[in-house]
C-alpha positions in Angstrom: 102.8 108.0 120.0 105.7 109.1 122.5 108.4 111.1 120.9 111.9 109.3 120.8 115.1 110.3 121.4 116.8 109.8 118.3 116.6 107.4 115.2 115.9 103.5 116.2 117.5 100.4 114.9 117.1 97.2 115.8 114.7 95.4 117.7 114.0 98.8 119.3 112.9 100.2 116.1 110.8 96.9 114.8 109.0 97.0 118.5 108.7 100.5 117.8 106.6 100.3 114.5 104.1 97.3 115.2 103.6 99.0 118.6 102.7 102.3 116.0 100.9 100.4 113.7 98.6 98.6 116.6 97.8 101.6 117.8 96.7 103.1 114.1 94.7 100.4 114.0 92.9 100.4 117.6 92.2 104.6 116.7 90.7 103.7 113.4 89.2 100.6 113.6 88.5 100.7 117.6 89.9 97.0 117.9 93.6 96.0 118.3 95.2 93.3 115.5 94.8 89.5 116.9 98.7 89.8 116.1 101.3 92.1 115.0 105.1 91.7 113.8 107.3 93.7 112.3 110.3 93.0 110.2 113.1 94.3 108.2 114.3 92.9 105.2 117.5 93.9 103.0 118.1 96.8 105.5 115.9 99.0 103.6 112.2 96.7 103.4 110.4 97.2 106.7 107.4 94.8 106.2 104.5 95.5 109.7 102.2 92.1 109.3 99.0 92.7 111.6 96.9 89.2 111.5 93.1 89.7 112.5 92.2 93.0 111.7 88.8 92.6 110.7 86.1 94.5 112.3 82.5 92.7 112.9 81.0 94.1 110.7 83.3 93.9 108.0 83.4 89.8 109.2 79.7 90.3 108.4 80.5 91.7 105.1 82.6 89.5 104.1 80.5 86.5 104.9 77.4 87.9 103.3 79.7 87.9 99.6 80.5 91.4 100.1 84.4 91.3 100.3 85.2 93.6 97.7 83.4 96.7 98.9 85.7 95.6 102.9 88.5 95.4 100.4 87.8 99.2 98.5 86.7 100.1 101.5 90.1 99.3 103.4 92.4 100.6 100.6 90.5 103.5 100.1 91.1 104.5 103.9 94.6 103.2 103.9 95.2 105.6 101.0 94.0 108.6 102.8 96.0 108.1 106.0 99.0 107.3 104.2 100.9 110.3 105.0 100.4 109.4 109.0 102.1 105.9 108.5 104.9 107.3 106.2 105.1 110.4 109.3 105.6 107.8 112.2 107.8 105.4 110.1 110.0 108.5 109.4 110.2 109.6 113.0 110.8 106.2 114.3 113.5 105.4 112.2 115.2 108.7 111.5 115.2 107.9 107.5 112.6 109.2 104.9 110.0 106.6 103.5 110.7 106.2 99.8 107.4 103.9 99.1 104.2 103.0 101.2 102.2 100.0 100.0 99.6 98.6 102.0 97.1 95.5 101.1 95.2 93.2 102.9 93.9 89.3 102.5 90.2 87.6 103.2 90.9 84.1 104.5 93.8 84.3 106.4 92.5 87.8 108.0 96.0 90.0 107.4 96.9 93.1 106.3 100.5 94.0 105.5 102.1 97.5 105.5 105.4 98.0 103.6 107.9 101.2 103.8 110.6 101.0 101.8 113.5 102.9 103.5 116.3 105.6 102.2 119.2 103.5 103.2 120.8 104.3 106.3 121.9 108.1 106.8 120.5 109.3 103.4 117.8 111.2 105.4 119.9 112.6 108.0 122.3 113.9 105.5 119.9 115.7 103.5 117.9 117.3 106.6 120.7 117.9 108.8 
């Protein structure tokens, strides 16, 4: 992901994290999201909803009854790489990531990430 110039707001800054978000998915799970939007709520809720996100063989999975273990699976993974979501959301938006949730749905296929945001120059004042 390119390096910015400074903190983004706006539409810059929701462009900003589903284009991040897309491409932690195409790294990891070598496919892109059938869609991808990202909104912020409250000023401090930034809420990334990626629809289709389900691999083949996780499709596969889920068909054959096996949902649960996609599910594990998923959080399991989203769990690890937490700290790289939390990094990017940081960078992008110049203000430290209080909260990271992440969860995902069988039937519609989406997965939704959540950061809930210092509000607006709480981070700068206590790095700077």
């Amino acid at each position: 992901m390119p390096a910015t110039d400074g903190p983004l707001t706006g539409d810059e800054l929701l462009a900003a994290v589903t284009k991040a978000m897309v491409a932690f998915h195409e790294r990891y799970y070598h496919r892109t999201p059938v869609t991808a939007k990202t909104l912020l709520l409250g000023g401090e809720l930034l809420v990334c909803v990626l629809g289709g996100v389900y691999s083949d063989v996780e499709k596969t999975m889920i068909e054959l009854q096996r949902a649960p273990i996609v599910h594990e699976t998923r959080s399991a993974f989203q769990n690890a790489l937490q700290h790289r979501f939390v990094a990017a959301i940081e960078r992008l938006s110049g203000r430290k990531v209080l909260t990271f949730m992440s969860d995902h749905h069988v039937g519609p296929d989406i997965e939704i990430e959540l950061f809930m945001l210092t509000p607006t120059n709480t981070f700068a004042a206590s790095v700077g």
